[in-house]
LUMPA-768512 format. One record per residue (C-alpha): residue in one letter; x negated, y, z. Coordinates in steps of 0.001 Angstrom, whole numbers, plus 500000, padded with zeros to 6 digits. Each point is the difference from the previous one (the first is absolute). Layout:
AXYZ
...
END
This chain:
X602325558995663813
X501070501442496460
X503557498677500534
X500297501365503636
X498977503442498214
X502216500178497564
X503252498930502391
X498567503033502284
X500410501757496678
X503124499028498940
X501656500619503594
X498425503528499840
X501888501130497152
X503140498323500908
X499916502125503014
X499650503643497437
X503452499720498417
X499277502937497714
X496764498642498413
X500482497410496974
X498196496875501432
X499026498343496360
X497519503018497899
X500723501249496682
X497160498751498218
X498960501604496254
X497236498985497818
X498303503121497560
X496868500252497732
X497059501479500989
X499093503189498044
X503694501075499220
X500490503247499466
X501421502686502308
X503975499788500343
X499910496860498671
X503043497926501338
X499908497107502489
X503136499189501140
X503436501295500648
X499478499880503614
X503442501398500943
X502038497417498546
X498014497249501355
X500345500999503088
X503426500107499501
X500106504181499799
X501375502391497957
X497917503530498848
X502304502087501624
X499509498473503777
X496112499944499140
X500632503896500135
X502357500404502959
X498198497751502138
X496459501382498985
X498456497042498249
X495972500025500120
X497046497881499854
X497933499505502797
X496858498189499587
X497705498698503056
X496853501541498394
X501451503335499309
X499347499628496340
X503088500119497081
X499271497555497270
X503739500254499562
X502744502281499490
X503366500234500244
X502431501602497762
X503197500157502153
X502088501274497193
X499743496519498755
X499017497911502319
X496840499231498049
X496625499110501148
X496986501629497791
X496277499910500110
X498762503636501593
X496429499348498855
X497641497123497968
X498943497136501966
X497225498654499831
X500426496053501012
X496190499951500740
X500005502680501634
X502509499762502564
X499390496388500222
X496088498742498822
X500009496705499013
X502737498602502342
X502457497540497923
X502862501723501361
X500487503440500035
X503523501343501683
X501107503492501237
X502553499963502647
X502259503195501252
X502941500753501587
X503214501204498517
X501153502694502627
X503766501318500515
X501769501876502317
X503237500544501499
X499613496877501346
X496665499714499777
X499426496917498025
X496798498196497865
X499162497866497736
X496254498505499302
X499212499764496587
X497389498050498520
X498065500772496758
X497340497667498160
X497749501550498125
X499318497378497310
X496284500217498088
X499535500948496714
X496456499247498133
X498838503733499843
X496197498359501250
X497497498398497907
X497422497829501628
X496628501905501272
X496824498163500401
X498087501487503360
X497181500445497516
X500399500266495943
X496598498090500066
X499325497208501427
X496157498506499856
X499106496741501411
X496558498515500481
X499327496253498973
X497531497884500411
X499517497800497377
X500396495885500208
X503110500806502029
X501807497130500353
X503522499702497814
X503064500793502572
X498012502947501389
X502337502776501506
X499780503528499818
X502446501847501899
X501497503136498280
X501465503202502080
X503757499268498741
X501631503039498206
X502483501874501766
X503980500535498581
X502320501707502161
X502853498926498544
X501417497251502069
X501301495858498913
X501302499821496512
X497607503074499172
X496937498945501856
X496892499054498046
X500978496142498968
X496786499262497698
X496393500641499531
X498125499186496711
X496557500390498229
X499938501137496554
X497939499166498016
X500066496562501252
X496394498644500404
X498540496293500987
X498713500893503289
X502339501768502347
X503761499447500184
X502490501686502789
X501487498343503348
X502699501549502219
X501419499069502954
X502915501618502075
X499346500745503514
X503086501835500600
X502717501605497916
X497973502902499328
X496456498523500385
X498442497777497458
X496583499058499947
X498084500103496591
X496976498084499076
X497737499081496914
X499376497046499747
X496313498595498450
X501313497615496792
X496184499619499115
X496752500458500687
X497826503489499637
X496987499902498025
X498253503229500900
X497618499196497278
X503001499314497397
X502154503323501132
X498868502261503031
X503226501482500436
X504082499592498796
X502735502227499401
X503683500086499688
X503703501440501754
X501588498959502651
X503933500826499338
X502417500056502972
X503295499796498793
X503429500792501833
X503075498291499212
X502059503029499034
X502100500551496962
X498047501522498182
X497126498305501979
X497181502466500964
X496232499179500140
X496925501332501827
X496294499105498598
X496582499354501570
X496913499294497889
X498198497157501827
X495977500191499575
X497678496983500667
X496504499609500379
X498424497165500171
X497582499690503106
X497093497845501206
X501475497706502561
X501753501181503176
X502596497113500435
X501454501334503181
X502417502813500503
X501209501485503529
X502954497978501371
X501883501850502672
X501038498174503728
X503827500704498902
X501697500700497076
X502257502360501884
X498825502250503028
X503154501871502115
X499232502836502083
X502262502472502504
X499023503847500623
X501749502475502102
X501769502641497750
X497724502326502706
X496950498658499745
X497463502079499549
X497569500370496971
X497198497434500267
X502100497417501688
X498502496556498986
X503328498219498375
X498363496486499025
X496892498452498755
X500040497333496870
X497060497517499312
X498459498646497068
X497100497602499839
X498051498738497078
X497690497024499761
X498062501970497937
X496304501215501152
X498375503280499410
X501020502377498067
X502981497656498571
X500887499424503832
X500625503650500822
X503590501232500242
X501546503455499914
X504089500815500731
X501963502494497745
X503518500208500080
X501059499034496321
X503543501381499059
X501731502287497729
X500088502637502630
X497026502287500443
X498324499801503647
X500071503816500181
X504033499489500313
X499640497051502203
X500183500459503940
X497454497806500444
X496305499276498795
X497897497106500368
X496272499350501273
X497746498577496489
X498476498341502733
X501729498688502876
X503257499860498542
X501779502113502500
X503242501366499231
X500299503225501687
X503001503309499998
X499248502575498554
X503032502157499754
X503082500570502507
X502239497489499468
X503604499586499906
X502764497571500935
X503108501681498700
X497991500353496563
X498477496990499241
X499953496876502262
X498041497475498084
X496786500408497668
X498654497376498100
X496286500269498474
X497861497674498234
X496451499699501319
X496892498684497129
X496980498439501483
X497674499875497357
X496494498345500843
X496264501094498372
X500275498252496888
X503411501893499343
X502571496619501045
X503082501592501783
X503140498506501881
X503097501620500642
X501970500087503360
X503133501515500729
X500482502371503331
X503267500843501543
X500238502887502106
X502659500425502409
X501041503581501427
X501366499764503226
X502832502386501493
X499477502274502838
X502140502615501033
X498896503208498537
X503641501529498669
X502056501619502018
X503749499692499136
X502059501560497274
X503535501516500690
X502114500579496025
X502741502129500508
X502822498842497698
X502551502386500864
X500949502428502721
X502580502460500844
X499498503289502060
X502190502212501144
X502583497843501746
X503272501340501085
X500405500043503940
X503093497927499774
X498067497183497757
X501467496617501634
X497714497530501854
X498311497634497348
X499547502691497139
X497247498673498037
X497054502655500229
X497020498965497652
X499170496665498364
X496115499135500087
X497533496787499510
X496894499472501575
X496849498276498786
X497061498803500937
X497243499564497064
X498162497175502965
X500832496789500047
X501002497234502439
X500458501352503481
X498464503297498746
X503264500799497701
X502268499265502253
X501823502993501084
X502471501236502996
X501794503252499907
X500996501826502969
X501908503678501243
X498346501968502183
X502076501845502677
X503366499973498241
X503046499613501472
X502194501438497071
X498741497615497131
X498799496385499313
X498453497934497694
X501768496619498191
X498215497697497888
X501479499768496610
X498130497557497819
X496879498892500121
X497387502568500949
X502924502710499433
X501663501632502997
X502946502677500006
X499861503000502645
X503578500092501116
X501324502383503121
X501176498427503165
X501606502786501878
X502485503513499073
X497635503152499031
X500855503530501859
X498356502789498141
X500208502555502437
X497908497547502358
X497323498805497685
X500276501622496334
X496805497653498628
X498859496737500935
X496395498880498990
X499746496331500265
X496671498161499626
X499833496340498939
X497087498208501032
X498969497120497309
X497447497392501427
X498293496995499019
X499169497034502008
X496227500318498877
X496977500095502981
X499881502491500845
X503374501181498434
X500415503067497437
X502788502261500429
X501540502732497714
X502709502514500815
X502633501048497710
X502075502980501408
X503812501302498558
X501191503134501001
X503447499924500394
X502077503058499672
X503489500036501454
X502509502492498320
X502782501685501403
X503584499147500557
X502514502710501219
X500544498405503355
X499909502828502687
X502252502477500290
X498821503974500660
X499581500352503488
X500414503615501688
X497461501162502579
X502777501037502657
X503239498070501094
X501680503262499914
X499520503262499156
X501214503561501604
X499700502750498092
X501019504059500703
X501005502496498324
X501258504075500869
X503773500787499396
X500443502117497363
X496755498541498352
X498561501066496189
X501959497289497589
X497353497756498478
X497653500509503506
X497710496665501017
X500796499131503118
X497777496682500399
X498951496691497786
X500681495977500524
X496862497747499041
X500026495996499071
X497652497603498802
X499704497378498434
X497663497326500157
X500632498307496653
X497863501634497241
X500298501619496184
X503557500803499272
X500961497364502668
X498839502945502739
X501475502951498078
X502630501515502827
X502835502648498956
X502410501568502189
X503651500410499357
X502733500928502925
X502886497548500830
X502847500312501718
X500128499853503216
X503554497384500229
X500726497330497624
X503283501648499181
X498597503764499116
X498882500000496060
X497531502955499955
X497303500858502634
X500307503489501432
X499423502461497437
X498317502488501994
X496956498114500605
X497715498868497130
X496843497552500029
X497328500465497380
X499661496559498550
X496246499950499378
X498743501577503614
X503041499760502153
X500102503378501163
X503678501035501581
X501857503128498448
X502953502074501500
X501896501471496993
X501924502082501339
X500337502182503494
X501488498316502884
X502126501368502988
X499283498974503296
X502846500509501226
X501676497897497631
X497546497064498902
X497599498981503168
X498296497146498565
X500412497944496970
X498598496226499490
X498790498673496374
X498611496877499403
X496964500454497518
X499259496861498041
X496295498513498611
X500577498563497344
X496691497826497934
X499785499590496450
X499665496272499875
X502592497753498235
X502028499286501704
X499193503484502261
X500249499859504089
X501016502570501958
X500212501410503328
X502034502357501653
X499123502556502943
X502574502162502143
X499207503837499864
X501619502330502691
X499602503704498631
X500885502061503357
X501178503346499193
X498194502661502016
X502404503178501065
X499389503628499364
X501614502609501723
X502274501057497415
X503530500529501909
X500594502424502056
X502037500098503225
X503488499592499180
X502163501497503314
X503407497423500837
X501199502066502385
X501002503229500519
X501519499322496440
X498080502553497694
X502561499846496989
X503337501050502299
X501047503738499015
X500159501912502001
X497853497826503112
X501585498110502927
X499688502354502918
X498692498009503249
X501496501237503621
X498093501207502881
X502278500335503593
X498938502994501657
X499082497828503067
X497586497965498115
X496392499218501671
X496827500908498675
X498475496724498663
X503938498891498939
X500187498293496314
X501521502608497856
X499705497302496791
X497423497730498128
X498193500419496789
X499980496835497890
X498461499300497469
X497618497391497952
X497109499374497602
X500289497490497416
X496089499794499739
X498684497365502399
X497588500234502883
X497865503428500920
X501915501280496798
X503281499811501488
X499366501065503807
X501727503319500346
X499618502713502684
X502626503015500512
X499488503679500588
X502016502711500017
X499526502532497174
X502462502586501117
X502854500499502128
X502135503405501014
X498328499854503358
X496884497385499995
X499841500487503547
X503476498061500997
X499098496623498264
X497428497253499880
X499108497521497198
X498397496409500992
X497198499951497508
X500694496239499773
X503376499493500712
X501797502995498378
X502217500644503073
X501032503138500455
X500566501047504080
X500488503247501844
X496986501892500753
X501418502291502454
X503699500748501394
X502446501498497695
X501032503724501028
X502525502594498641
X497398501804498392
X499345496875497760
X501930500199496756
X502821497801499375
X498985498029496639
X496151499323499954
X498422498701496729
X497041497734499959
X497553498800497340
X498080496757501114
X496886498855497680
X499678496452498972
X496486499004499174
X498251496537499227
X496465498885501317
X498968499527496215
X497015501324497952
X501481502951499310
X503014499602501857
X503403500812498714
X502797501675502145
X503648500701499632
X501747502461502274
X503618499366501843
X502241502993500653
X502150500140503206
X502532502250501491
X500991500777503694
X502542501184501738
X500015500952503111
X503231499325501994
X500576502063503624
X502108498273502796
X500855496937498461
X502048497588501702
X501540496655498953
X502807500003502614
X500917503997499218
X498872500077496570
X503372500419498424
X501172502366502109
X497147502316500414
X500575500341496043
X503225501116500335
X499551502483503103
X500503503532498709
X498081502465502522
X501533503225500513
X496661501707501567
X498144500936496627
X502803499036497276
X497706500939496975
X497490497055501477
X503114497703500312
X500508500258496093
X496537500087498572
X499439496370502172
X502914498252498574
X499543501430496525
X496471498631500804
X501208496596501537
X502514499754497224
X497315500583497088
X497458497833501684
X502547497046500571
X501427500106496135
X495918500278499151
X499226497093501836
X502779498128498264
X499316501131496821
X496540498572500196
X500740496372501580
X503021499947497497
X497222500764497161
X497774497370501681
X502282497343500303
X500801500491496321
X496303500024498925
X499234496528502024
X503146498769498715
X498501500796496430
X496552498624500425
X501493496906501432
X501939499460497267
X496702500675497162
X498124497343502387
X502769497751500111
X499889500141495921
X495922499179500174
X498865503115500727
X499237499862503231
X496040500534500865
X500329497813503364
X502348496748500271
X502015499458502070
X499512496673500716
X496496500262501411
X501186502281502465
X498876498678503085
X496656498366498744
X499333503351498616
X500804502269503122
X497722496997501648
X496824500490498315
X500220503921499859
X499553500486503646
X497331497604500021
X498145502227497085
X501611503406500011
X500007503356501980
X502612499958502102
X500396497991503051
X503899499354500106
X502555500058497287
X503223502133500183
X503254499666498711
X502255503066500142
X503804500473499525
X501835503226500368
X503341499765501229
X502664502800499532
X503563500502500875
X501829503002499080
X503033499030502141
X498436500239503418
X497423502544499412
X496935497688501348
X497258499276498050
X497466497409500985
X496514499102498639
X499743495888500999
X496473498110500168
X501636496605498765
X498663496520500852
X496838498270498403
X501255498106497473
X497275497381500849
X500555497475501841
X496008499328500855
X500166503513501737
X502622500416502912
X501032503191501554
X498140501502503159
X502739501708502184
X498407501851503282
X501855501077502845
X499980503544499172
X503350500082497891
X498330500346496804
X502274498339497333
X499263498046497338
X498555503371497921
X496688499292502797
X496608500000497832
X499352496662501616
X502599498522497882
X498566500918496228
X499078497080497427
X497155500335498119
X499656501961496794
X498222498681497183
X497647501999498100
X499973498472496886
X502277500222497267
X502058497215498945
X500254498563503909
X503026501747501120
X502142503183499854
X501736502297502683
X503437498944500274
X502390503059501007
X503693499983499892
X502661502173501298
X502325497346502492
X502128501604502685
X498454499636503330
X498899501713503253
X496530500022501126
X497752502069501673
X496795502691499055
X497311498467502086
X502402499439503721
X501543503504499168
X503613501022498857
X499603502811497202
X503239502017498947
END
């Protein structure tokens, strides 16, 4: 069965390649002093000092105790206190501390063994320093009187070896006899008869002396008196009674009963029961009936403190015989201690990137039962995250299984459960709280996808116009966020520099004022930036719309305002009331209510002959032309946006008013000279003349001024391209004020004498001419394109070509 054990063993620590299978084994002196040296332990386990320090070295010890230390600067092993071989030991022949050499990083031990040899530091102790023995006289030679040994805790070599009497006398003489290593059995031994009558009593020393160097020696004076006959002394049914008590039993529990008998009658027949021993009964757990010879508990009683106690019982009869018996009490285990959980190391916080199988904590568990009451199991409780892994022995390491996600679970407590396989089984909880640190491993995140922010043209500089928010749910300087702006492309260096972020808050600044009319909206990307290493970032679009102000005023296209003097327009004397005299253009470069316009007429030479269209600007007849009507009438029209306040502008036009015109006779009516009145003949082709070279002068001064401006825009001054014409003429009679668009050209010929006004063609293509049946030409209203009403959409074109056209169906002269 031994051998079976010890293969078990050795197959056991095959199995633990980081645990030396043979022990370090030492051998010290009791009573050395503190820091006395063992052993260099480090280089007999094949170490040096410096990896005792970087891999932790320590001494772990079963008990909890440190009889040893370890100086890992050297490597040495010293004494950390005196020991005390009977002490630690009693009177057991061997006497050897074990322990475990601990490392980590790997985790690795080594059991070391230390025997604590005896030194004689005891002299022998008689139980009593006087001994007195009662003896009847004619005792037969060869008679025996047993002797309560004296006690030496030393152990072999140092044990008590001899006993002697001094001074030597004729009747007694000394007899030992070894009933164990540490048990001898002393007698004296009758040589010769007592005379009562010749000497009532004898004295001399009994010397018990150990076998030390020097040899130590303990004395008991040894009294007899000589007695009347009593020839019998109490003999006990064994020699050696054994006994087993519960560690729980309670006080009074009846352990064993010895017997003595004596052949003896009377008074010499009577026998009482003492315990006879060094140790007082008062210290003893147990007491014994005089009478009956019970053994009984007294006190509680304790396995893991003393498992065995041996007493010596004395019967000693009436006439003062005794006999000695030894008792052996056995303590039997229950289990009464719950488990023990030794934390040898543990680390806390953890990093939330630690990798799977991170050792956690190292700790041993213990069981101060025996048997089937010290062995232990250890178990997790409700944890997915960590496990546990035997390391060696009753050791176990608490590594992690799984990846840790701080944001999720910042602390993990988890609770080992240490039990023993007692009935019923004790259980003890050790619990680790494991902290998990943080690792920069989220980037900000911003509470919209987008943001839209506005802001009033011609704004303060410096004026807040909204904020942009992230989080982050990292923590510390890990969830720090700062804002910055970026650009917008890869390829542009610098983020727009009229919009600032504050870094710390993220509120949005406009620097500087902003024009609707030029800048509509502006995008930005605003980045959150953490102040982890290495830092994350996000980036968010922000749309700043720019809101519009009615700042511009009307600007009038046509009649042209800057001409000196004015284009005339021409009325026929046959025209209609309702007829289109001409059209007031003009546009807003605000946007929306700002730039609707309405027309009115300020002043005129006779208001009563023309009408305005309040939202068209044409200008018609009102009522018939007559000879009393002058011939050049001057208009003012007012210009006025829907705005809060509104801003106008006004347009100036001029009239004349032509009588009989003709385009078949036109040339010659001019040149007909009447005869009736010929002062009237004169004054109307001075008149004719002067208006004609008027009217030229001004389209030649036109012409020249468009030429100009087409020229500055041409050069990159122009206000409205050219090449968004169409698009732009588009979308302002979807938002303006006037329903149709005009384009005007004045033709003039100075050979013929005819001068037409021509309505030309829209110029796009999405909005074809309406002819009616009436004869109206291509001058008709129904054939105007939309003008827009914003600036920057599209400008009046006007040019001077040759042609012949019409004045709404009617010639004019």
């Amino acid at each position: 069965m031994a051998s079976a054990r010890q293969v078990l063993c050795l197959c056991a620590l095959l199995c633990v390649p980081r645990v030396r299978c043979e022990p370090i084994r030492y051998s010290v002196a009791e009573e050395g002093e503190s820091g006395s040296v063992v052993a260099n332990v480090a280089e007999d386990a094949g170490l040096t000092p410096a990896q005792l320090s970087a891999r932790r070295a320590r001494i772990a010890s079963a008990d909890g105790r440190q009889h040893f230390r370890l100086e890992r600067a050297t490597g040495r092993l010293v004494l950390a206190e005196r020991l005390d071989r009977e002490e630690m030991c009693g009177r057991s022949l061997t006497c050897t501390l074990a322990f475990e050499l601990l490392l980590e990083n790997p985790l690795q031990f080594f059991r070391v063994e230390v025997a604590v040899e005896d030194v004689n530091d005891h002299s022998p102790v008689f139980p009593e320093e006087r001994i007195t023995f009662q003896i009847l006289e004619r005792g037969d030679p060869g008679s025996r009187f047993p002797v309560e040994a004296a006690q030496d805790l030393d152990v072999g070599s140092n044990s008590i070896q001899a006993y002697t009497i001094a001074p030597e006398n004729e009747y007694f003489s000394v007899s030992i006899r070894k009933r164990s290593e540490v048990d001898m059995h002393v007698e004296l031994v009758l040589e010769k008869s007592l005379d009562r009558e010749e000497q009532p009593e004898v004295l001399f020393s009994l010397i018990a002396t150990d076998g030390g160097s020097p040899p130590r020696s303990g004395t008991a004076q040894i009294h007899i008196i000589v007695l009347d006959v009593n020839d019998n002394a109490p003999t006990f049914t064994q020699d050696v009674y054994v006994g087993q008590v519960l560690e729980n039993a309670p006080a009074g529990s009846v352990v064993l009963r010895v017997v003595a008998t004596d052949p003896d009658v009377g008074l010499n027949g009577d026998i009482s029961y003492r315990f006879s021993q060094a140790v007082s009964e008062s210290q003893l757990p147990f007491t014994i009936d005089s009478m009956s010879g019970e053994i009984r508990v007294t006190k509680p009683l304790d396995f893991e403190t003393t498992q065995k106690y041996e007493l010596s019982v004395r019967a000693i009869d009436g006439g003062d015989l005794s006999a000695l018996c030894k008792v052996l009490v056995e303590v039997v285990d229950v289990n009464d201690n719950v488990p023990e959980v030794v934390v040898s190391s543990f680390s806390s916080p953890l990093p939330e990137n630690t990798e799977p199988g991170t050792v956690v904590a190292v700790f041993a568990v213990r069981d101060r039962d025996s048997g089937v009451n010290g062995e232990i199991s250890c178990a997790l409780e409700d944890q997915l995250s960590f496990s546990l892994r035997p390391a060696y022995k009753n050791y176990y390491e608490l590594v992690t299984v799984s990846t840790f996600d701080r944001e999720e679970t910042a602390q993990y407590l988890v609770v080992i459960t240490a039990a023993d396989t007692g009935s019923p089984p004790l259980t003890t909880t050790q619990t680790f709280t494991v902290d998990i640190s943080d690792v920069n491993d989220n980037a900000p995140v911003f509470n919209q996808t987008s943001y839209t922010m506005y802001v009033r043209e011609n704004n303060i500089p410096g004026v807040l116009v909204g904020a942009v928010s992230a989080a982050d749910s990292d923590a510390g300087p890990n969830a720090k966020v700062t804002y910055s702006l970026r650009p917008v492309h890869p390829t542009e260096r610098d983020p727009c520099s009229c919009i600032s972020v504050n870094s710390e808050n993220g509120h949005v600044f406009v620097l500087r004022p902003l024009d609707y009319e030029q800048v509509r909206q502006l995008e930005v990307l605003v980045s959150a930036t953490d102040a982890g290493s290495p830092p994350l970032s996000t980036n968010v679009t922000v749309c700043l719309l720019v809101v519009d102000e009615n700042d511009n005023a009307p600007l009038v296209l046509h009649p042209a305002q800057d001409s000196s003097p004015p284009s005339s327009e021409l009325v026929p004397a046959s025209a209609e009331v309702g007829d289109l005299v001409t059209k007031v253009v003009a546009v807003d470069a605000d946007s929306g209510q700002n730039s609707w316009l309405s027309f009115h007429l300020l002043r005129a030479t006779d208001p009563g002959l023309f009408a305005v269209g309040s939202q068209n600007g044409e200008v018609r007849l009102r009522r018939p032309v007559t000879e009393r009507d002058a011939v050049k009438q001057k208009l003012e029209v007012l210009v006025r946006d829907n705005g809060r306040p509104p801003l106008s502008a006004t347009a100036a036009l001029s009239v004349l008013l032509l009588n009989s015109l003709s385009q078949e006779h036109l040339p010659q009516q001019e040149l007909a000279v009447q005869d009736e009145d010929s002062s009237l003949t004169i004054y109307l082709i001075v008149s004719l003349v002067f208006v004609s070279l008027l009217f030229l002068t001004s389209v030649a001064a036109f012409v020249a001024c468009k030429v100009c401006k087409r020229k500055e825009l041409k050069g990159g001054h122009m206000l409205y391209g050219t090449g968004n014409l169409q698009s732009s003429l588009a979308a302002g009679a979807a938002t303006g004020t006037l329903p149709h668009a005009y384009c005007y050209e004045i033709n003039l010929t100075t050979g013929s004498g005819n001068s037409e006004f021509k309505f030309l063609k829209p110029i796009l293509p999405s909005v074809p001419p309406q002819h009616s049946g009436t004869g109206r030409g291509v001058g008709d209203t129904e054939d105007f394109l939309p003008i827009p009403n914003s600036m920057g959409d599209a400008a009046l074109d006007i040019s001077g070509t040759p042609s012949v056209g019409h004045f709404n169906g009617l010639p004019f002269n």
